[in-house]
C-alpha positions in Angstrom: 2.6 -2.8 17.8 1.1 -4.8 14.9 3.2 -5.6 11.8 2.8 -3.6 8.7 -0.1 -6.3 7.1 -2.3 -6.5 10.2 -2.0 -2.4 10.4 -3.3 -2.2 6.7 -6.0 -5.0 7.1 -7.1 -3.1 9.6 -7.4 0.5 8.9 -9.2 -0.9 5.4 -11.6 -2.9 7.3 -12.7 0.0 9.2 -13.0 3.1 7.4 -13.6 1.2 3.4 -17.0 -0.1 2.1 -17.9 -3.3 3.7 -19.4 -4.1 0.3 -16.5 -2.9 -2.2 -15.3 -6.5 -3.3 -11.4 -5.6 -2.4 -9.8 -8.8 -1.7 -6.0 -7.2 -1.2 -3.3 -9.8 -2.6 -0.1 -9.7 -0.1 3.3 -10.2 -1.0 2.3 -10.1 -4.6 5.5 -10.6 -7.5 4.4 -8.0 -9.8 7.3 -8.3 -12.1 7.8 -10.8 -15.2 11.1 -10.9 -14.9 12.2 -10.0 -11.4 11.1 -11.1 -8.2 9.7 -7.6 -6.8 6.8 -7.8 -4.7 4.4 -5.5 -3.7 3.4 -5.8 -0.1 0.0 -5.9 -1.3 -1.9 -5.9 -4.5 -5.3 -4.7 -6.4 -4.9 -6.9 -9.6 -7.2 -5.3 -11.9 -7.2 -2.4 -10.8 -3.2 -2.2 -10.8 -2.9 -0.1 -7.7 -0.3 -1.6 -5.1 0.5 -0.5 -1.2 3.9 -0.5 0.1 4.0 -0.3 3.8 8.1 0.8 5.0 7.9 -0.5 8.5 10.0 1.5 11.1 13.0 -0.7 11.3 13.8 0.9 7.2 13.6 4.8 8.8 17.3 5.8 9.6 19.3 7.2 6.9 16.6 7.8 5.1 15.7 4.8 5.0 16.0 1.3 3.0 13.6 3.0 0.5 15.4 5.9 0.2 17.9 3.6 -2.3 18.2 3.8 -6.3 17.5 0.0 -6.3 13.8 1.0 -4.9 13.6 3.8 -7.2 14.2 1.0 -10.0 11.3 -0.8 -8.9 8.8 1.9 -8.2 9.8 3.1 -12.3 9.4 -0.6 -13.6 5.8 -1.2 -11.5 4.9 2.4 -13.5 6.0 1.4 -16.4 3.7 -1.2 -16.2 0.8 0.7 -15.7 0.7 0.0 -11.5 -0.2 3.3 -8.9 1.3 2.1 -5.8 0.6 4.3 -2.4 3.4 4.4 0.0 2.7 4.4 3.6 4.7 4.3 6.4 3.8 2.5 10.0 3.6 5.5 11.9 1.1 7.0 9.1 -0.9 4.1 9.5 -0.7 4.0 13.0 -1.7 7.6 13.7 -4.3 8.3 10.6 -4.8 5.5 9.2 -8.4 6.8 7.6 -6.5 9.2 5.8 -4.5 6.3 4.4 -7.2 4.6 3.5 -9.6 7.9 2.2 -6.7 7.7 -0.8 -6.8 4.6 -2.1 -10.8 4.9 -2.3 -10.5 7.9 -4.0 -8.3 6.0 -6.5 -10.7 3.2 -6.8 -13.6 5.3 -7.2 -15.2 4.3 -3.7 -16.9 5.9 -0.7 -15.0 6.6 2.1 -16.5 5.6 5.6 -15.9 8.8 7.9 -16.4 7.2 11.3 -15.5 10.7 13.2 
């Protein structure tokens, strides 16, 4: 199975605009203060994807905790629309995924069905 970056890279290299000038930032510190980091980053458009890989699922998982909740509030608070995907979303519909953050940035979505 591919990590959680490689699964990303590749569901938006197939189904978004070749042409759409989207250079994702990984691992990206969002936070002035606080190390957070968003697994990857659309600087100015402040939109963010967090991909909870599979190892996080049990017990609701490691995002399932008040000090993500913290996180998710601050990033709004500072204007940032992060999607949330898990591995098995991208894994089995990964176009859907991806049809949601073009919708957010405005771009066409590549329907290869």
């Amino acid at each position: 199975m591919p990590d959680k970056s490689a699964l990303l890279t590749l569901a938006w290299r197939a189904f978004a605009p070749p042409d759409a000038g989207v250079d994702w930032i990984p691992e990206y510190v969002f936070h002035p203060q606080r190390k957070w980091r968003f697994d990857f980053a659309l600087l100015e458009q402040l939109i963010a994807c967090e991909v909870d890989g599979g190892q996080w699922s049990a017990g609701g998982g490691r995002h399932n905790r008040d000090s993500d909740r913290t996180k998710m509030n601050h990033a709004a608070a500072l204007g940032w629309r992060v999607f949330r995907f898990s591995t098995q979303q991208l894994e089995t519909d990964p176009a859907a995924c991806v049809r949601l953050v073009c919708q957010a940035l405005n771009l066409p979505f590549i329907d290869i069905e």
